[in-house]
C-alpha positions as CSV (number, residue, x, y, z in Angstrom):
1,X,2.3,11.8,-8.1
2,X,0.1,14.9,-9.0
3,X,-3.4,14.3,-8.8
4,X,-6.6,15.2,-11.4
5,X,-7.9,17.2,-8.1
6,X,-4.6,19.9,-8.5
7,X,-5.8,23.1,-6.3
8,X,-6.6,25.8,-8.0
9,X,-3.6,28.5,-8.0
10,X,-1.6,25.6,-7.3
11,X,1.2,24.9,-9.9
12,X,0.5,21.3,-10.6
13,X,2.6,18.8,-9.8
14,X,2.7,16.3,-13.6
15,X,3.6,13.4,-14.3
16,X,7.9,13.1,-14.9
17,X,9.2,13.3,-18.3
18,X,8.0,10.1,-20.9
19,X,10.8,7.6,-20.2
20,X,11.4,4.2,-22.8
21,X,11.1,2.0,-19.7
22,X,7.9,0.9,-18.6
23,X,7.1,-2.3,-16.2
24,X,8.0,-5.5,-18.2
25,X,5.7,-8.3,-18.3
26,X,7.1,-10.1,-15.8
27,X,7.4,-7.2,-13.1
28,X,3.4,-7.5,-14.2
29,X,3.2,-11.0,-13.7
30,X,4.7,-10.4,-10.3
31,X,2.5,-7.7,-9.5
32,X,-0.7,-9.9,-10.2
33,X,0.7,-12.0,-7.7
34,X,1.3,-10.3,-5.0
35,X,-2.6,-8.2,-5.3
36,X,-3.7,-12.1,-5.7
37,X,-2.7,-12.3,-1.9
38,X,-3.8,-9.0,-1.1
39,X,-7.2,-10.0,-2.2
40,X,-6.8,-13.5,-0.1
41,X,-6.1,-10.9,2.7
42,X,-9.3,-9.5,2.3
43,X,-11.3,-12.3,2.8
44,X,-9.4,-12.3,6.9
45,X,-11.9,-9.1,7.0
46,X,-14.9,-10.7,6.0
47,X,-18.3,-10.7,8.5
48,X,-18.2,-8.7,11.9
49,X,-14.3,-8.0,12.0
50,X,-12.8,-7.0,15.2
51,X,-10.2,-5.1,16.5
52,X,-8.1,-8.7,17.0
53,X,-8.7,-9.5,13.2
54,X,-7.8,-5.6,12.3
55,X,-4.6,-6.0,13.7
56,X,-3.8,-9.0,12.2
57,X,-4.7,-7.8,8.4
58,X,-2.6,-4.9,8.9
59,X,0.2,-7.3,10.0
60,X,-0.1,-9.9,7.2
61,X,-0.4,-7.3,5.0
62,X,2.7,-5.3,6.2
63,X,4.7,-8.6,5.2
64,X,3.1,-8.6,2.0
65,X,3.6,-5.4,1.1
66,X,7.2,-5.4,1.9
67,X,8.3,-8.3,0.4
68,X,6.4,-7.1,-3.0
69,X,8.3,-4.2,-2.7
70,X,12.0,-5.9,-1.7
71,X,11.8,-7.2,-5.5
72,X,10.2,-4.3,-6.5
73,X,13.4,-2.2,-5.6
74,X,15.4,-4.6,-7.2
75,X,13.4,-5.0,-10.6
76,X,13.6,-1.0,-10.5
77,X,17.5,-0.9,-10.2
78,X,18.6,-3.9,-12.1
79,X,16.1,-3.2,-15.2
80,X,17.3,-5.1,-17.8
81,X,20.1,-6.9,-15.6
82,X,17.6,-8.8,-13.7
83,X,17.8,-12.4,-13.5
84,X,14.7,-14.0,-13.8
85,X,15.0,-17.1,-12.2
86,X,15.8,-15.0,-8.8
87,X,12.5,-12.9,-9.4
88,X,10.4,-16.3,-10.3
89,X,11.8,-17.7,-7.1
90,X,10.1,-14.7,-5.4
91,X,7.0,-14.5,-6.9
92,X,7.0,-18.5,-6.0
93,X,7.6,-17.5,-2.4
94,X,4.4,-14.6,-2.3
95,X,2.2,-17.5,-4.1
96,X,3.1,-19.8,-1.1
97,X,2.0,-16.6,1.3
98,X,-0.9,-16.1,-0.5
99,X,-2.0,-19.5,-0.5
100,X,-1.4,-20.1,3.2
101,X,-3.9,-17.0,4.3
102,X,-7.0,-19.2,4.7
103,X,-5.1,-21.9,6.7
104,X,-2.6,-18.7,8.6
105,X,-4.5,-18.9,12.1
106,X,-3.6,-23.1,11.8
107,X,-0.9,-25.0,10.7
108,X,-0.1,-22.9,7.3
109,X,1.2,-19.9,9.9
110,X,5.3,-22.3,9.8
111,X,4.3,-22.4,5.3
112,X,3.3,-18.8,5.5
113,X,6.6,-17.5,7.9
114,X,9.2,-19.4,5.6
115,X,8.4,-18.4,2.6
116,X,8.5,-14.8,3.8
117,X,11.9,-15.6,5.1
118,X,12.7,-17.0,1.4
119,X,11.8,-14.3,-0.3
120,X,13.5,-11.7,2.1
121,X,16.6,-13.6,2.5
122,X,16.6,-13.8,-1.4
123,X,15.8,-10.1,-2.0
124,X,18.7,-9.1,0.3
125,X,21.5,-11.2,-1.4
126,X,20.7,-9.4,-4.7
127,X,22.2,-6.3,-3.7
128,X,25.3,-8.4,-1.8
129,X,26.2,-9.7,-5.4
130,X,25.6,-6.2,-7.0
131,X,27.6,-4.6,-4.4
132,X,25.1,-1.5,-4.3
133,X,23.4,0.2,-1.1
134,X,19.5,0.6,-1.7
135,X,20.2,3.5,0.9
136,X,16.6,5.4,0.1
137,X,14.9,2.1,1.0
138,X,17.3,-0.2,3.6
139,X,14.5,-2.4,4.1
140,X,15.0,-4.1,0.5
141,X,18.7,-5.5,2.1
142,X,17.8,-5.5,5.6
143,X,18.0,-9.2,6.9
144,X,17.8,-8.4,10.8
145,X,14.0,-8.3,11.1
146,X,14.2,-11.8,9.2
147,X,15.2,-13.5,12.6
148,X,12.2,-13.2,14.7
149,X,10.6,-14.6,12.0
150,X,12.9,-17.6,11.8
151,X,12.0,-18.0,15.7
152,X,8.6,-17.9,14.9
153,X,8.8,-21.6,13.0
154,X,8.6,-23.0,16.4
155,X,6.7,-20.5,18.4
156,X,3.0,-20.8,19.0
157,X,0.0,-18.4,18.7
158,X,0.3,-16.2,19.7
159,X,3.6,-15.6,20.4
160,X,4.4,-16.1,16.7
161,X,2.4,-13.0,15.6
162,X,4.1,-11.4,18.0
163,X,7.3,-12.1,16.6
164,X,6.4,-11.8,13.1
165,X,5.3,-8.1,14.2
166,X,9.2,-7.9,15.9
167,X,10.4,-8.4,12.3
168,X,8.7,-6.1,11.0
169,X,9.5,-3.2,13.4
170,X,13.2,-4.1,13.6
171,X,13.2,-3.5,9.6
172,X,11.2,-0.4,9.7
173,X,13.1,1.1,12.8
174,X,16.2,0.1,10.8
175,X,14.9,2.2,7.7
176,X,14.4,5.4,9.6
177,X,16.9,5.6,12.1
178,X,19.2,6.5,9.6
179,X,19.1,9.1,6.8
180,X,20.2,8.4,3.5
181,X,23.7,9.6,3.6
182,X,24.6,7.9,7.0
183,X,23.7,4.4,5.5
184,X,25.8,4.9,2.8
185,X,28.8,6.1,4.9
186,X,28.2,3.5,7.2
187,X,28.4,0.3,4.5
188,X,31.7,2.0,2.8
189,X,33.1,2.1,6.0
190,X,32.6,-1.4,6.6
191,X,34.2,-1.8,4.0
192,X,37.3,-0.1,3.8
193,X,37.6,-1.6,7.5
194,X,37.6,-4.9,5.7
195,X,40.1,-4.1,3.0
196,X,42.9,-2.5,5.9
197,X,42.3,-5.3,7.6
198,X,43.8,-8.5,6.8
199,X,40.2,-9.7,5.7
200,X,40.1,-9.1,1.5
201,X,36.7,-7.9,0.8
202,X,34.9,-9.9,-1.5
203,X,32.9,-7.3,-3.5
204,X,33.7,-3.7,-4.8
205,X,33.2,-0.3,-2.4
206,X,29.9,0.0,-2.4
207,X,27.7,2.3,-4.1
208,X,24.2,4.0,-4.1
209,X,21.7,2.0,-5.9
210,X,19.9,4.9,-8.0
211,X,16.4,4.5,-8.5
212,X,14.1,5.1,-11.6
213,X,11.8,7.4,-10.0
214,X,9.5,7.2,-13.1
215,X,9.3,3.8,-13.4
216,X,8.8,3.5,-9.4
217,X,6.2,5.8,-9.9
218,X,4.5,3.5,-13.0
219,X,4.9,0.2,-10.6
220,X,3.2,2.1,-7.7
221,X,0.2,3.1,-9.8
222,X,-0.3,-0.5,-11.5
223,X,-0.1,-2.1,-7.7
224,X,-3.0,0.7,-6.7
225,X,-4.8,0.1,-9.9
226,X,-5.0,-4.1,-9.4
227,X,-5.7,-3.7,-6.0
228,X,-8.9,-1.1,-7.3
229,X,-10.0,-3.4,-9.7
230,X,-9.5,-6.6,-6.9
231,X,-11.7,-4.8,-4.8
232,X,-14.4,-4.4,-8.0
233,X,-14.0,-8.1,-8.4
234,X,-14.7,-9.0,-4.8
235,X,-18.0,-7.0,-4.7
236,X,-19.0,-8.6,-8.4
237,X,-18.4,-11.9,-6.8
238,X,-20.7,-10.8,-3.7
239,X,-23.6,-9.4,-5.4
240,X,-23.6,-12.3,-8.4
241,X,-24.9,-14.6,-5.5
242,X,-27.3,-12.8,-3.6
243,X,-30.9,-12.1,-5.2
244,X,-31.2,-9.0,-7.2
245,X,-33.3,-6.4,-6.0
246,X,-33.1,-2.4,-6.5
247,X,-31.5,-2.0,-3.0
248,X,-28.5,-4.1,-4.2
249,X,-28.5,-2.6,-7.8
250,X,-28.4,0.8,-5.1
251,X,-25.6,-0.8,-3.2
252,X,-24.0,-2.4,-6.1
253,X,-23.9,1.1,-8.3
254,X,-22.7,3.2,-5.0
255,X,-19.9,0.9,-4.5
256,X,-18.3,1.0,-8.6
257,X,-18.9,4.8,-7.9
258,X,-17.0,5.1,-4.8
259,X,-13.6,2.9,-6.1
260,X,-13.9,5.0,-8.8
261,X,-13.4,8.4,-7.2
262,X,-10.8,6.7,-5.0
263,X,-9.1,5.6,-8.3
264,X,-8.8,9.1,-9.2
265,X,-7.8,10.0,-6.5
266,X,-5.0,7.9,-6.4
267,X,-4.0,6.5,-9.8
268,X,-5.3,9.2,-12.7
269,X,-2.2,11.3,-12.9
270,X,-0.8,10.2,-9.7
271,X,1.4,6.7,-8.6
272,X,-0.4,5.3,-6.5
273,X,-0.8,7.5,-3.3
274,X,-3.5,10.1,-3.2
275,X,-3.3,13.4,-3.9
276,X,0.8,12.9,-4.1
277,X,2.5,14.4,-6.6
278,X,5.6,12.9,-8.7
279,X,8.7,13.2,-7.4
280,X,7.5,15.3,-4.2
281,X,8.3,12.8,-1.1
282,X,11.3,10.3,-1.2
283,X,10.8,7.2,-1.3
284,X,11.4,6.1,1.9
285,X,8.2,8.5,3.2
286,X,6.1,8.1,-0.3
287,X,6.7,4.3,0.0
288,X,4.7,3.6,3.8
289,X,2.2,5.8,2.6
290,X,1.5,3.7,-0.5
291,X,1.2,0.9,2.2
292,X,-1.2,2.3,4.1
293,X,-3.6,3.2,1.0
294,X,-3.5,0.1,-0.8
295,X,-4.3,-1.7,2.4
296,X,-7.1,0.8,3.3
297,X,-8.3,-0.2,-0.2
298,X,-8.5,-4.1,0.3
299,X,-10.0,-3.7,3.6
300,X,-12.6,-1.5,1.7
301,X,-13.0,-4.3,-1.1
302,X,-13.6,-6.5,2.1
303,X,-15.9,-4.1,3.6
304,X,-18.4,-3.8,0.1
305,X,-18.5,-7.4,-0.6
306,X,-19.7,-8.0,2.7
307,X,-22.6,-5.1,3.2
308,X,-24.3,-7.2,0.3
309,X,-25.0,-9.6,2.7
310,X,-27.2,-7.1,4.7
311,X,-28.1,-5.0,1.9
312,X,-31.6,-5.6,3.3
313,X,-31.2,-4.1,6.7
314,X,-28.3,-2.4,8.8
315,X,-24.6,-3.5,8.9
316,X,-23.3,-4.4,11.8
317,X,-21.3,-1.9,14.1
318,X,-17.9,-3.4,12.9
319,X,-18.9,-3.8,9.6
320,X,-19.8,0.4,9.2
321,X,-16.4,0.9,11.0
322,X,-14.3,-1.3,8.7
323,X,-15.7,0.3,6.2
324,X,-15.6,4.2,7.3
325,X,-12.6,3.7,8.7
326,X,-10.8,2.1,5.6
327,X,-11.7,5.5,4.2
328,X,-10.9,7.3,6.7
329,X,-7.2,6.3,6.4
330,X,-7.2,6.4,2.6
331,X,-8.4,10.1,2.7
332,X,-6.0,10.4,5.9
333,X,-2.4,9.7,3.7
334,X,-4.4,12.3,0.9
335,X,-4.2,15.3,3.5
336,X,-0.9,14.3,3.8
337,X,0.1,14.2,0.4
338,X,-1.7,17.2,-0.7
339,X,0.3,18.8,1.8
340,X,3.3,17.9,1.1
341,X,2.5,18.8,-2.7
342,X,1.9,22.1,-2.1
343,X,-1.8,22.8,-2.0
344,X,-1.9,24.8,1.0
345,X,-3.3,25.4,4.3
346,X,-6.6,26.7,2.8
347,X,-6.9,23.8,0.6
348,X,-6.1,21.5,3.9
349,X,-9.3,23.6,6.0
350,X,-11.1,23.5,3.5
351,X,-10.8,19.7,1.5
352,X,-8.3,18.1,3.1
353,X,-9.5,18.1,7.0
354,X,-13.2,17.6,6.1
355,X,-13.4,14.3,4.1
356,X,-11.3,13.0,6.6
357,X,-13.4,13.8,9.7
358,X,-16.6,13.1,7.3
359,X,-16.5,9.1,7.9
360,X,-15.5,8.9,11.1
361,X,-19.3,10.6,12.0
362,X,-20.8,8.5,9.6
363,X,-19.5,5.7,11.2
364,X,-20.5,6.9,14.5
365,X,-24.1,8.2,13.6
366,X,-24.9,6.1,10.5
367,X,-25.6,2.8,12.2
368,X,-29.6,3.2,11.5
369,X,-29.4,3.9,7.6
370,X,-29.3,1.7,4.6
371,X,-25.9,0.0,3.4
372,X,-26.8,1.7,0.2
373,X,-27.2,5.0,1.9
374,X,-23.7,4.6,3.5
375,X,-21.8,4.4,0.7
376,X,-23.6,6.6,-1.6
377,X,-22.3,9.3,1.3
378,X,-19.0,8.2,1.1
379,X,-19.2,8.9,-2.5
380,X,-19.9,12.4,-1.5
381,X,-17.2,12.6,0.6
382,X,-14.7,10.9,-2.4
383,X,-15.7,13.9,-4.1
384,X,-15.8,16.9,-2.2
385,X,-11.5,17.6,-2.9
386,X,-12.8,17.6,-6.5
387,X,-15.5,20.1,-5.9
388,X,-13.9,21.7,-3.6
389,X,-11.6,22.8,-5.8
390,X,-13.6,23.5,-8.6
391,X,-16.1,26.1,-6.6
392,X,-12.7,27.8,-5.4
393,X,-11.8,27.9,-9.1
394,X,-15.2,28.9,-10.2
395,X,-15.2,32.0,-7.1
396,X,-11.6,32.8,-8.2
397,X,-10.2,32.3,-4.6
398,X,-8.1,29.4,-5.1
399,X,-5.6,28.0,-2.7
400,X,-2.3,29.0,-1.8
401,X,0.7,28.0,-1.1
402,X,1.7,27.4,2.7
C-alpha cells in the first residue's frame, strides 16, 4: 500500500511481488455494484446536510461496505473455487440495497434491511461449508449482528436505525475483541467439544482461511478507483445542467484536480488507503480504514456536485463542512497510514499533521469565499505531502524513521 508520495530517506514501501491472479470479471462486476450504491448513497448528502443526515450516510454506508466486503473475503479465499451462483445471489442482494436508498427513510427501509440480512446470512454459510475460520476478518462469518437487523423488519423509525446501528457494532465489537489466534483456538475447540461429545461434527477441524494479500490489495485499489471516478461522474452530471460560465469551468477544473491528487494519494502505487503501504497493517486494521476513506470520498463526490449549484455565491455552512470535513477524514486515515508505514515523526509534523488541520480552518474561516476558491485550496492542501517531501528531498533533510 506504498504511496507515489514515499518520504524521502524512507525505504519505500512497493507494491508485493507480480502474482498470475488478478480480480476476475465477475469480482468486477460485483464491484461496480456495490460503488453503484455507494454513489446512490451520495445523493442522501445532497443540499444543506446535517449532522442527522451525516449519521445516517455513515450508517448505510457501514452496511454497504461490509457486506461488499463479506464476499469480498470469500471471492479472495475461494479464487477459482467460487460458486457463482452464491456470489450472483449477493450481488442481487447489494442491487436491492442500492435501489432501496431513495425510498430508505419510507417503506424501502423492511426491502433495504432484508436484503442486507440475505446477503450476510449468505456470506457466512460459505465458510460453514468450507469449514475454514476467516480469523483476520470474523466479520465475513459473523451472524450475531444480523439479528437486530432481523428485529428491525418490524420496528419503526427510528428505532430501526437504531437497531441496524446495533448490528453493526455487535459485528465490529466481535472482530476486535479477539486477536487472531484466540478466534482460531476458540472455533477448534468448539469443535473438538463436538466430536468428544456424542454430537458427530458435521464438517472437518477447522482451519485458517489464508488470504491473498496481493489480490486483497488489487480489489481494495479498484473499489477506491470506482468510487474516484463515481465521484467524477457525479460532478459531470452536476455541471452538464447548470449554465456554463468561467466560475463553474473554475469550480469544474478545481474539482477533477482535487480527486486527482486524492487518487494518488490513495490508489497510484497504493490499495486503496492513503499513504498505506502493502502489506504494512493487517487486515483487520487496513480494512476499517479503507472504509472510512472510500466513504469520505463519496461524501466528497456529494459535496462537489452540489457546490455547482451555488457556484455563483457562497455555500452554505453545511455544505463547506461536508465538504472540508470529507477531507479532513480522508487526509486523517493518511497520517495514520504514513505512520504506520514508516515515514516518521518529522514527516508526521511536518505533512501529515498540517493537511489534516488545513480543512478544518477552511471550513471554519472560508464561509465568505467562492466555491471555486474552496476547492482550489483544498487542492493545495492534497498536495502539500507531495511537496513536502520533495523540498525535504531537494534540502537533503529527509525524514526518518520513528
Amino acid at each position: 500500500m506504498a504511496s507515489d508520495n514515499t518520504a524521502p530517506g524512507t525505504p519505500p514501501v512497493g507494491p508485493p511481488a507480480e502474482s498470475e491472479r488478478h480480480a476476475s470479471w465477475l469480482e468486477l462486476f460485483f464491484d461496480l455494484i456495490a460503488v453503484a450504491g455507494v454513489a446512490q448513497l451520495a445523493h442522501l448528502l445532497h443540499g444543506t446536510p446535517g449532522a442527522d443526515d451525516l449519521g445516517f450516510y455513515c450508517l448505510l454506508y457501514l452496511a454497504f461496505w461490509t457486506a461488499w466486503m463479506c464476499f469480498t473475503t470469500y471471492g479472495n479465499v475461494a479464487a477459482d473455487t467460487v460458486h457463482t451462483r452464491t456470489v450472483l445471489i449477493g450481488m442481487f442482494g447489494l442491487a436491492v440495497m442500492a435501489a432501496a436508498v431513495p425510498g430508505i427513510r419510507s417503506d424501502h427501509a423492511r426491502a433495504f434491511a432484508l436484503a442486507y440480512v440475505l446477503v450476510r446470512l449468505l456470506a457466512s454459510r460459505v465458510w460453514q461449508r468450507r469449514g475454514e475460520v476467516v480469523a483476520d476478518w470474523p466479520i465475513a462469518q459473523l451472524s450475531a449482528g444480523v439479528v437486530p437487523w432481523i428485529v428491525s423488519v418490524w420496528a419503526e423509525a427510528p428505532a430501526r436505525y437504531w437497531l441496524w446501528a446495533l448490528g453493526l457494532a455487535l459485528d465490529l465489537g466481535l472482530t476486535f475483541a479477539r486477536s487472531r489466534n484466540q478466534i482460531l483456538a476458540r472455533a477448534r475447540g468448539e469443535w473438538e467439544e463436538r466430536a468428544a461429545g456424542r454430537e458427530r461434527p458435521s464438517r472437518p477441524r477447522p482451519v485458517a482461511a489464508r488470504l491473498d494479500a496481493a489480490h486483497l490489495d488489487e480489489r481494495l485499489g479498484l473499489f477506491t478507483l470506482i468510487v474516484i471516478g463515481e465521484s467524477v461522474a457525479l460532478s459531470v452530471e452536476a455541471s452538464s445542467e447548470a449554465e456554463w460560465t468561467s466560475r463553474l469551468g473554475a469550480l469544474a477544473a478545481g474539482s477533477f484536480v482535487l480527486l486527482l491528487a486524492l487518487w494518488a494519494l490513495a490508489v497510484r502505487r497504493s490499495c486503496g488507503v492513503p499513504l498505506l503501504g502493502f502489506g504494512v497493517l493487517a487486515p483487520r486494521f487496513a480494512l476499517p480504514m479503507h472504509c472510512v476513506s472510500t466513504g469520505a470520498l463519496a461524501a466528497l463526490a456529494a459535496s462537489l456536485g452540489g457546490a455547482v449549484e451555488h457556484v455563483d455565491g457562497e455555500l452554505p455552512p453545511g455544505m463547506r463542512w461536508l465538504m472540508c470535513g470529507s477531507i479532513t477524514a480522508f487526509l486523517a486515515v493518511g497520517l495514520l497510514a504514513g505512520a504506520a508505514s514508516g515515514r516518521g515523526a518529522r514527516w508526521g509534523l511536518g505533512a501529515g499533521v498540517p493537511v489534516v488541520v488545513a480543512p478544518v480552518l477552511l471550513g471554519a474561516f472560508a464561509g465568505r469565499g467562492s466555491p471555486a476558491a474552496l476547492v482550489w485550496a483544498l487542492v493545495a492542501v492534497a498536495r502539500w505531502p507531495w511537496l513536502y517531501e520533495r523540498l525535504t528531498a531537494r534540502h537533503g533533510t529527509g525524514a526518518t524513521r520513528s
